[in-house]
SEDOSE-683685 format. One record per residue: x, y, z of N, C-alpha, C in turn; residue in three letters. Coordinates in steps of 0.02 Angstrom, whole numbers, padded with zeros to 5 digits, always signed. Layout:
SEDOSE-683685
XYZXYZXYZALA...
END
This chain:
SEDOSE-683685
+04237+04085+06651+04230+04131+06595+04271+04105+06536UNK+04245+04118+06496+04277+04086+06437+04314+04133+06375UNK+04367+04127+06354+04416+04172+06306+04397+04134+06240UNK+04401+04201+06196+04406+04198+06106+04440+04248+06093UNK+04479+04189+06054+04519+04257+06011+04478+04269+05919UNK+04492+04319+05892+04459+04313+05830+04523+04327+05793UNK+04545+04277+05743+04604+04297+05707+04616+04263+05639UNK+04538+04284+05608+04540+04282+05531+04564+04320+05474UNK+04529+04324+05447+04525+04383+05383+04588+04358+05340UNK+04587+04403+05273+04660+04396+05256+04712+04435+05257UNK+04693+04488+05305+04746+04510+05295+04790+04562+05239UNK+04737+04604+05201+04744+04610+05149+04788+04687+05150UNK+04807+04711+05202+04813+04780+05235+04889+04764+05231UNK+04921+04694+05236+04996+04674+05238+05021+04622+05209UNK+04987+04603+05139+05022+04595+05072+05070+04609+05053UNK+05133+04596+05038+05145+04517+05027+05163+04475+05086UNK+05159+04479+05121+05167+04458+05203+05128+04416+05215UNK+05061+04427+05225+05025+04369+05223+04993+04324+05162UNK+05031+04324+05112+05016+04289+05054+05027+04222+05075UNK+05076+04205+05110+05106+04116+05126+05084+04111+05200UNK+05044+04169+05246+05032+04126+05281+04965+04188+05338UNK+04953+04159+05383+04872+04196+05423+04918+04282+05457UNK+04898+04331+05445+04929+04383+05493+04936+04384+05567UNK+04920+04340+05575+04904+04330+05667+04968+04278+05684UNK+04994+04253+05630+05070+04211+05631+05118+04252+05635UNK+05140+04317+05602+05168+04354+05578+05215+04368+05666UNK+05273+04381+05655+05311+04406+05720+05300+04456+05746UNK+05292+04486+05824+05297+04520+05840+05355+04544+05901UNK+05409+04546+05882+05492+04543+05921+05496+04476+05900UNK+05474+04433+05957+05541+04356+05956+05454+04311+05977UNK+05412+04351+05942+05360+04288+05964+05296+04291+05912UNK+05251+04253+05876+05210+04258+05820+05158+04306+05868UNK+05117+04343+05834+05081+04394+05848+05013+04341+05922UNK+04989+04294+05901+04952+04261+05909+04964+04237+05972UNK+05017+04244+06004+05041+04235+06075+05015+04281+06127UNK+04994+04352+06102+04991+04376+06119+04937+04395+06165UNK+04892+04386+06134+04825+04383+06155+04805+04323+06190UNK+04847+04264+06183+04834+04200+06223+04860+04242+06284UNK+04934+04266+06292+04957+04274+06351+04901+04318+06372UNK+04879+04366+06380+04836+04400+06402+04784+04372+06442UNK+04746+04336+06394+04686+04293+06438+04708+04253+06481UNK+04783+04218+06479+04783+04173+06519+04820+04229+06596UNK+04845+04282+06572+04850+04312+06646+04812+04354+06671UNK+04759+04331+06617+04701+04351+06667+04633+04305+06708UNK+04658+04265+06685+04649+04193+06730+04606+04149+06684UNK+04628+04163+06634+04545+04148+06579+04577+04058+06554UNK+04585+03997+06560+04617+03951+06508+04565+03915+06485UNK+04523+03946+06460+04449+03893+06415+04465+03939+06371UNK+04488+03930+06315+04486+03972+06256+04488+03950+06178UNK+04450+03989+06147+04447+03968+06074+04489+04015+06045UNK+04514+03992+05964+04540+04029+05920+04477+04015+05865UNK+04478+04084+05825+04423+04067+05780+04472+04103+05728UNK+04475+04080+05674+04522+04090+05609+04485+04078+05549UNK+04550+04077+05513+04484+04071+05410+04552+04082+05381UNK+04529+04075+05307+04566+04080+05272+04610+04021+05234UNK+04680+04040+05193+04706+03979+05178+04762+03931+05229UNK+04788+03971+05273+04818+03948+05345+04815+03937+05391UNK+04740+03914+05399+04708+03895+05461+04753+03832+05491UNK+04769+03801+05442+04809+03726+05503+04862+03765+05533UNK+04876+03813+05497+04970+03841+05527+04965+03854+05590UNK+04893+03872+05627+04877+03875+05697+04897+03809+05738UNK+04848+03778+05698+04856+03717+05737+04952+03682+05764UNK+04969+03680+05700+05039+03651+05711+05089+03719+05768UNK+05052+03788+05745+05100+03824+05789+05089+03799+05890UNK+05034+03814+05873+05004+03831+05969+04967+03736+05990UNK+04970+03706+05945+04940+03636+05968+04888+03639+06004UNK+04887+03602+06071+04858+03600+06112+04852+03661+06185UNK+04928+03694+06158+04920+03757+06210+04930+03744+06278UNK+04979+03691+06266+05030+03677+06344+05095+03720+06350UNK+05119+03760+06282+05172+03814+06306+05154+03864+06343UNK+05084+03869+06355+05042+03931+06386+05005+03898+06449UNK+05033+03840+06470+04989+03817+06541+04925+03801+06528UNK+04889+03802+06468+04816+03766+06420+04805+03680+06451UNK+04755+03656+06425+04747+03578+06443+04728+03577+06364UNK+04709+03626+06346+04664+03614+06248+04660+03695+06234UNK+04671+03699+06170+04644+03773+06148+04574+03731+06090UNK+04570+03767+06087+04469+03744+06048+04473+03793+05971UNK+04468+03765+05918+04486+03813+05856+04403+03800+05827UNK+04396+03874+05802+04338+03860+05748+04372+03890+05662UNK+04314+03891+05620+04346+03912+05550+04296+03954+05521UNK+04301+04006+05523+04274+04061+05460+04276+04036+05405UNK+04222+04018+05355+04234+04012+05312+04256+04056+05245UNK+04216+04133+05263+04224+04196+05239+04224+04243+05290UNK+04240+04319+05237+04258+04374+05272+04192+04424+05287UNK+04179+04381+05320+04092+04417+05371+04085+04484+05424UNK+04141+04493+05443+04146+04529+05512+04166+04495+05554UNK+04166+04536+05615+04182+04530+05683+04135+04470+05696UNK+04092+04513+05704+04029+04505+05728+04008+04432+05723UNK+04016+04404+05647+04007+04352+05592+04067+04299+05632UNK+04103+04327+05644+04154+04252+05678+04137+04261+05747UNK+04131+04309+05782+04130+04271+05852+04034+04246+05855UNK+04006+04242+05815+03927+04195+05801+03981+04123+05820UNK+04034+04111+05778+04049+04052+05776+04058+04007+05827UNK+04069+04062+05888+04111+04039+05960+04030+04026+06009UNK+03973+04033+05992+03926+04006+06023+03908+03944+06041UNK+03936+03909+06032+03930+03817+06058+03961+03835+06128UNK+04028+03847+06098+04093+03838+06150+04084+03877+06218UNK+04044+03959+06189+04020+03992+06267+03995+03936+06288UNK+03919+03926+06263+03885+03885+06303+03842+03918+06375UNK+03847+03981+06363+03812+04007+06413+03860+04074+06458UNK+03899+04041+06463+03944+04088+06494+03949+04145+06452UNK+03976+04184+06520+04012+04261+06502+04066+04238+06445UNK+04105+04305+06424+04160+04291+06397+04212+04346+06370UNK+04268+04342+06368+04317+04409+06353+04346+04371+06281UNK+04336+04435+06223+04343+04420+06157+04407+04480+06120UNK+04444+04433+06095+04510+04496+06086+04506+04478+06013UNK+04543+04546+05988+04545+04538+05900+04632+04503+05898UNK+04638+04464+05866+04728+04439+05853+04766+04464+05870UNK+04747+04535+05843+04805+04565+05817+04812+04657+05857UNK+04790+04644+05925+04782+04675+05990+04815+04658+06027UNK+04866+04697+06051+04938+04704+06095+04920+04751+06151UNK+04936+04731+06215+04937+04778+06264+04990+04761+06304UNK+04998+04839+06337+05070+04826+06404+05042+04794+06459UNK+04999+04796+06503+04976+04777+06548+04929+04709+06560UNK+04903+04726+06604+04864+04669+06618+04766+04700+06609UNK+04716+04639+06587+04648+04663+06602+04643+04634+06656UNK+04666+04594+06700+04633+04566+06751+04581+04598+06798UNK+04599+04657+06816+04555+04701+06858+04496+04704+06818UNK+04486+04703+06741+04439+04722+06724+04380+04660+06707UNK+04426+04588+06698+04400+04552+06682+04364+04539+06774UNK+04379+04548+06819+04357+04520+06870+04291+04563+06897UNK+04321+04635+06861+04245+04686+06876+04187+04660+06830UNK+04205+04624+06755+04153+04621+06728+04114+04561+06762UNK+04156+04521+06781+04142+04455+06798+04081+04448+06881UNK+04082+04532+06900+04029+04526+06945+03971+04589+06915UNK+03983+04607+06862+03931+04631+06819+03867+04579+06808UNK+03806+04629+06834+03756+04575+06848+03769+04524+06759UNK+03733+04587+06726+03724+04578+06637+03759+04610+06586UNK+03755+04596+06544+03782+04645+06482+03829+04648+06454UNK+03881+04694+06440+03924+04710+06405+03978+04742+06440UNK+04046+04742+06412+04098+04800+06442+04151+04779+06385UNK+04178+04856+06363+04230+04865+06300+04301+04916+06339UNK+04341+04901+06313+04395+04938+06344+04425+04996+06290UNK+04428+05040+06328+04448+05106+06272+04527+05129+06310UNK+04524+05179+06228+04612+05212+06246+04622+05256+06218UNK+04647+05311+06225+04663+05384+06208+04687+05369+06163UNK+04705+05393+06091+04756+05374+06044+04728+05454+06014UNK+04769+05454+05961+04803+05498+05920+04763+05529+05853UNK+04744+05471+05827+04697+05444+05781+04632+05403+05778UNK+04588+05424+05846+04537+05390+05842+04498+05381+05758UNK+04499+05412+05725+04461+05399+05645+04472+05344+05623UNK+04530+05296+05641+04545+05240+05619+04488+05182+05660UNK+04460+05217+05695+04424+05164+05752+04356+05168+05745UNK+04309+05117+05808+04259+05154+05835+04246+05191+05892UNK+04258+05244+05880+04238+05318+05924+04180+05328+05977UNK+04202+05303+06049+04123+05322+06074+04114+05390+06075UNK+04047+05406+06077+04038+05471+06118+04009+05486+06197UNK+04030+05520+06225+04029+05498+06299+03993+05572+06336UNK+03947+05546+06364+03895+05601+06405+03914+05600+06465UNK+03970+05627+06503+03981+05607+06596+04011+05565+06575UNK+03995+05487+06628+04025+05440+06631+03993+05374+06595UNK+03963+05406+06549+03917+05344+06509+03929+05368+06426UNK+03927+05315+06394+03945+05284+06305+03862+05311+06291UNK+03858+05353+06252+03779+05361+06235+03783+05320+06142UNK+03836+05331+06122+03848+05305+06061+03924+05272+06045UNK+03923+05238+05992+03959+05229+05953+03998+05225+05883UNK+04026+05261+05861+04033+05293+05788+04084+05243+05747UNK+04093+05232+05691+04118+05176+05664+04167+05220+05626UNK+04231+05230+05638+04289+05253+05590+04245+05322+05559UNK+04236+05380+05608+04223+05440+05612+04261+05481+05572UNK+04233+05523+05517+04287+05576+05508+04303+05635+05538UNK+04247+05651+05596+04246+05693+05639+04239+05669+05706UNK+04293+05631+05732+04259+05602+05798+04246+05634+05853UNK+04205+05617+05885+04169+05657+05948+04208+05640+06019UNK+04262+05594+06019+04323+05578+06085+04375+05581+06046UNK+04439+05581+06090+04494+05568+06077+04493+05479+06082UNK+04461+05454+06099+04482+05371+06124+04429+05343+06058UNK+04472+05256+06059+04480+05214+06020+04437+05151+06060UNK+04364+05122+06049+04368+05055+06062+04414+05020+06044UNK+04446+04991+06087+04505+04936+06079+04467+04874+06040UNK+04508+04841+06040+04481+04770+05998+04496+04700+06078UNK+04477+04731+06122+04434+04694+06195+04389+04710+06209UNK+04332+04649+06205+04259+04651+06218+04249+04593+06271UNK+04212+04632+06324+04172+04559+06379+04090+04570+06363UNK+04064+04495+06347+04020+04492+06337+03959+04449+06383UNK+03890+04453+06391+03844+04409+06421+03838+04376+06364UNK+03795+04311+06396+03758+04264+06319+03730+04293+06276UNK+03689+04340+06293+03628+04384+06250+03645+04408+06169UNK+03754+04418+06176+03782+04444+06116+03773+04392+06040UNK+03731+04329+06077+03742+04295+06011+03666+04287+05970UNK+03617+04306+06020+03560+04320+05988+03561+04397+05947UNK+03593+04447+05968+03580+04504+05977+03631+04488+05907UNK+03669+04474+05876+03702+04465+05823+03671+04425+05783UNK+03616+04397+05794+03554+04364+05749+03525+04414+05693UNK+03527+04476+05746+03470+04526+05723+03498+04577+05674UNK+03564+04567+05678+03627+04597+05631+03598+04585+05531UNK+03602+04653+05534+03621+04639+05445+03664+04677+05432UNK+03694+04647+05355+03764+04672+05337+03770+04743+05312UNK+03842+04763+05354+03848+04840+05342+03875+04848+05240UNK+03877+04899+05244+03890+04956+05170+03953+04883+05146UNK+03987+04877+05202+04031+04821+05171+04016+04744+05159UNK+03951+04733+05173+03937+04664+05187+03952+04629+05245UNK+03979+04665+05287+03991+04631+05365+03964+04622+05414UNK+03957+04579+05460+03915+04611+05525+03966+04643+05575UNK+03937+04689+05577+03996+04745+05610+03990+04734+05708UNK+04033+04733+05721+04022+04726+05803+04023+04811+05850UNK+04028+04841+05805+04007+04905+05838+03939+04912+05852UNK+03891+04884+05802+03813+04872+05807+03800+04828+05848UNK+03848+04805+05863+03837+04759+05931+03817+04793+05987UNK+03894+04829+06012+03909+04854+06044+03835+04919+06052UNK+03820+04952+05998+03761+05013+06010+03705+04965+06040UNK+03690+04895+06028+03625+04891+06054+03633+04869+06106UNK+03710+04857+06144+03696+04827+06217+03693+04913+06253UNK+03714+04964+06207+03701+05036+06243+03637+05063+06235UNK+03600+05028+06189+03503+05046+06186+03469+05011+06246UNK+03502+04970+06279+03488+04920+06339+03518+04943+06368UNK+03556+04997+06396+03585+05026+06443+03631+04968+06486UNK+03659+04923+06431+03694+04879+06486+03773+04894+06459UNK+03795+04937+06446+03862+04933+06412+03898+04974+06456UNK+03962+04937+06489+04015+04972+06537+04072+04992+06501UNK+04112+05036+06515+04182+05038+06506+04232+05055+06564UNK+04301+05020+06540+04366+05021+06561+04400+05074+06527UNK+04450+05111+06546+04516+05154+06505+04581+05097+06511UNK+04602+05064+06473+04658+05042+06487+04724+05074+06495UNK+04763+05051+06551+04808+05069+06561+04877+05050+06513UNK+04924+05100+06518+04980+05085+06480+04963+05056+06417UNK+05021+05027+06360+04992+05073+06293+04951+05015+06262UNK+04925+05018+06230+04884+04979+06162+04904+04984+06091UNK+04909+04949+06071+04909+04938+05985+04877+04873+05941UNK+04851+04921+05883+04833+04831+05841+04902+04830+05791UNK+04898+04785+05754+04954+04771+05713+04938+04756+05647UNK+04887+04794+05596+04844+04766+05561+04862+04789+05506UNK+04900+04842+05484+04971+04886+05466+05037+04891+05459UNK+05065+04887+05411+05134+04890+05415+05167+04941+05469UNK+05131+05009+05468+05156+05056+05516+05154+05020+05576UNK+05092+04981+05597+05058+04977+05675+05111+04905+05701UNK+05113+04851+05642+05130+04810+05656+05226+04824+05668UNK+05255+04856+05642+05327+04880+05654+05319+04928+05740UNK+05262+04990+05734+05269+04981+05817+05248+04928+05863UNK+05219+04887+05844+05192+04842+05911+05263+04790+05925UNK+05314+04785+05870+05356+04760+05890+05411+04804+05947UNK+05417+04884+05926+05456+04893+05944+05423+04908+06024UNK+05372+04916+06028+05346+04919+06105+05353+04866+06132UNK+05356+04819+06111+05370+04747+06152+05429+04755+06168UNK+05475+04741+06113+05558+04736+06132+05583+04791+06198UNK+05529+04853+06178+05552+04921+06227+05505+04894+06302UNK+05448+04866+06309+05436+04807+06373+05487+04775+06393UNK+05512+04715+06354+05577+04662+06362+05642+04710+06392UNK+05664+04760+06374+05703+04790+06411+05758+04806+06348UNK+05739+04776+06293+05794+04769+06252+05812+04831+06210UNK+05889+04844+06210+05917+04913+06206+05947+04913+06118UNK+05922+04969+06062+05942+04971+06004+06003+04991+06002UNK
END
């Protein structure tokens, strides 16, 4: 199975911060944000992985993570956004590199306490399709909102002002091959993007879309607010006492 991370854009949410350099560099405790999501895939057994980036600091990847032997890697695999397309629009980019395979796709700047392994191994005997991991939060309006009939996603709502759950699609997606045709068929949202929630609805018009609840906590860091807690949840992981 093969890992992508997506960790473009500019960043424009944490100005002046990322003026000199990619948000996915940016610290989170005692380690650049971008570690993070490597560590993840790789304890979840995943080490074929791409970084897909953009912007004006794309080499700063390269010189940070190299080849991706501080993480037990043999190669990390980089692609380049050239613009700010979507989700959707950069992981098109990571279609060589599947190559066919399944694959688990994290946004940069997506922090979790735990582990997916359990989930990556359930998807991984999923005949076909899709599986997204959700989480109770506070503020689903900031997100995409499923709405949930029983034990099935009948929809998906894009940054709701009335949302229909308490839970948040996380920014972890496992995907079949099918996601890169099916992002063919994509045209650009109100913002010009290809949005990966429209992804996500048509692997649920195909009735192939699973979900996970993740355990223990989640955060993105895409925010000055979010990005000051994702540090302090780490350090409060690490054990370390204010």
């Amino acid at each position: 199975m093969k890992g992508i991370i997506l960790a473009g854009g500019l960043g424009t949410r944490l100005f002046p911060l990322t003026k000199i350099t990619n948000k996915h560099l940016l610290p989170i405790y005692d380690k650049p944000m971008i570690y993070y999501p490597i560590r993840t895939l790789v304890d979840a057994g995943i080490t074929d992985i791409m970084v897909v980036t953009g912007g004006d600091h794309a080499g700063n990847f390269l010189r940070l993570l190299g080849n991706g032997q501080e993480f037990g890697l043999k190669a990390i695999n980089y692609a380049y956004q050239e613009k700010e397309g979507g989700i959707a629009e950069a992981l098109s980019l990571a279609e060589y590199f599947a190559d066919g395979d399944k694959m688990v796709v994290i946004l940069g700047d997506n922090l979790i306490e735990g582990s997916i392994k359990k989930e990556v191994r359930e998807f991984a005997e999923q005949e076909k399709g899709a599986r997204i991991m959700l989480k109770e939060v506070e503020d689903p309006q900031r997100f995409g909102v499923p709405e949930l009939e029983g034990d099935r996603i009948v929809r998906i709502e894009e940054k709701p002002q009335d949302p229909k759950s308490p839970y948040a699609v996380t920014g972890i997606y496992m995907y079949d091959e099918q996601v890169f045709d099916l992002i063919k068929t994509l045209e650009p949202s109100e913002r010009g993007e290809l949005e990966i929630t429209d992804v996500n609805n048509m692997y649920i018009e195909k009735g192939q879309l699973r979900y996970s609840v993740l355990d223990g906590w989640w955060t993105d860091a895409g925010t000055f607010k979010s990005l000051m807690r994702a540090g302090k949840l780490v350090a409060e992981r690490e054990g370390v006492q204010y």
